[in-house]
N, C-alpha and C positions, 0 to 999 in steps of 0.2 A: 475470304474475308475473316473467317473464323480466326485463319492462321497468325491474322494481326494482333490478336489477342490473346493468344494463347501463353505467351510470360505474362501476364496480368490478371488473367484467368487462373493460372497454376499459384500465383502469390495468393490470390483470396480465397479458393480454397485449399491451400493451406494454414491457411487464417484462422479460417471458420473451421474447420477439423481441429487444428490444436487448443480452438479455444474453446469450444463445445470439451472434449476432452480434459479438459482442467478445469472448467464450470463443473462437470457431471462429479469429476474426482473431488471436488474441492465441496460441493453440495454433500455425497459422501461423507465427508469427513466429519461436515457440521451437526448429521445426522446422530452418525457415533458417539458423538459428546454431547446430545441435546440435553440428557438428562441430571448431567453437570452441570450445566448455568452455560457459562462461558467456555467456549472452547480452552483448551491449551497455550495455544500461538497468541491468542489475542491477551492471555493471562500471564504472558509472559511478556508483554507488551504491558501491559498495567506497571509491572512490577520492576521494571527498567526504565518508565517513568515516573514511578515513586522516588527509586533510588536516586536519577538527574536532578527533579526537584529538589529534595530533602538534600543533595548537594547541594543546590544554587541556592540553599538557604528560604525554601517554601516548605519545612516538615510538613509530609505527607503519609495520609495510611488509605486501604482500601477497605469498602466494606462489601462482600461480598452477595450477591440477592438471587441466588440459581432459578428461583421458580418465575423469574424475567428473564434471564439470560444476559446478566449486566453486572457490571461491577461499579461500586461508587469513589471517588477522587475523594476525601476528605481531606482539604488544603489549608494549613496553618487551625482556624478552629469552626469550618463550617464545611459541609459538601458543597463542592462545587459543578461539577461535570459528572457523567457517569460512561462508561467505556460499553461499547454493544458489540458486535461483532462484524459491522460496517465500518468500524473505528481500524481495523488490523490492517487495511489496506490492499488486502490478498487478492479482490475482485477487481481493483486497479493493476496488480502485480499480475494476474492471468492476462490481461489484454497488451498489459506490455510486452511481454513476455509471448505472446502469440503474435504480438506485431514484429516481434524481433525473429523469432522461429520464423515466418512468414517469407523475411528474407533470408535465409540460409545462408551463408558463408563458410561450412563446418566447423573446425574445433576453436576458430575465437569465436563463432556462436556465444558456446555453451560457457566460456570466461567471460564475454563482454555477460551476457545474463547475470550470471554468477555476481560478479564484482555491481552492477547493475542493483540487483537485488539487494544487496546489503545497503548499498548507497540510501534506496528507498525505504527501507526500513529504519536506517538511521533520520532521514528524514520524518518519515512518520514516526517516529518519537520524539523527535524538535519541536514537530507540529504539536500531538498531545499535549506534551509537556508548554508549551508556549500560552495551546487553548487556555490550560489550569490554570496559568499565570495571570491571563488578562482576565478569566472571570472571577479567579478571585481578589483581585488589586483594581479592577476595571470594568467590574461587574455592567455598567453600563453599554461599553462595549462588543460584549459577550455573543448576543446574536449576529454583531456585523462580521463579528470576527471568526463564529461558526459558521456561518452560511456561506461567507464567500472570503475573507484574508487565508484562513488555512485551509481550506481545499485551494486555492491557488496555489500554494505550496507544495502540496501534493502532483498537483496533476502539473505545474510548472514542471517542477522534476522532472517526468516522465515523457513530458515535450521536448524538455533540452535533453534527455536521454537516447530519446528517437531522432532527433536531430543528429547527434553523436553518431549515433549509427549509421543513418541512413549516408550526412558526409563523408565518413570518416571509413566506413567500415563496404555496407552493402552497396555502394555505388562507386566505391573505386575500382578500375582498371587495375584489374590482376595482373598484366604483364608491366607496370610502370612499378 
């Protein structure tokens, strides 16, 4: 009976092993830079959403708060939002990313990730940048829009991403 489960068995844990693995690396990492405020990655994320807005015509600057671990949006002439480290995406990006390793397929794996990744990234800066716009022009707005309009977008992504794959990529017939 076992044997019936054994390609289903071998997807989850490899699941859970590569995503344990990248929690544990990715926890690491946040440790290393606690005493900076804000990580790196996420501050490099602030600052490409500065730049978007103050394109689209929302001048924007950041104020920095390390002894929070937060950064602040100042949008046209008030703060708006403030950027935390839940905000970068990366803890969405480990399970994607573990779901995708999960199913293995070799070296378009690591391109479908790759191309993958960026896509999401670029989306989580739509999103930020979108947040800043509607709390600051639509301040009323602002919690329906943090709590559930863009995390929709996020985690949409990442559905139609998995989708992509799992059609497109990990369930097709190798010999067709």
């Amino acid at each position: 009976m076992l044997k019936d489960f054994k390609p289903v068995l071998g997807i989850l844990l490899r699941f859970i092993i590569i995503y344990l693995v990248l929690l544990f690396a990715y926890q690491f990492y946040l440790t290393t830079f606690k005493e900076q405020g804000l990580d790196p990655f996420s501050r490099m994320i602030t600052k490409q959403v500065v730049f978007l807005q103050t394109l689209m015509g929302f001048p924007s600057a950041l104020y920095d708060d390390v002894p929070k671990q937060q950064v602040w949006f100042h949008v046209r002439t008030r703060f708006v939002t403030r950027m935390v480290e839940g905000c970068n995406a990366i803890s969405v990006m480990i399970l994607f990313v573990s779901f995708i390793f999960a199913f293995y397929k070799g070296a378009k794996t690591f391109v479908f990730v790759g191309i993958s990744l960026i896509l999401l990234h670029i989306m989580n800066v739509l999103r930020i940048t979108g947040l800043n716009i509607v709390c600051s022009d639509y301040p009323q707005y602002s919690k329906m829009s943090h709590d559930y309009v863009f995390p929709a977008i996020i985690y949409g992504s990442v559905v139609v991403l998995w989708l992509v794959w799992i059609k497109f990529f990990a369930l097709k017939n190798e010999n067709s």
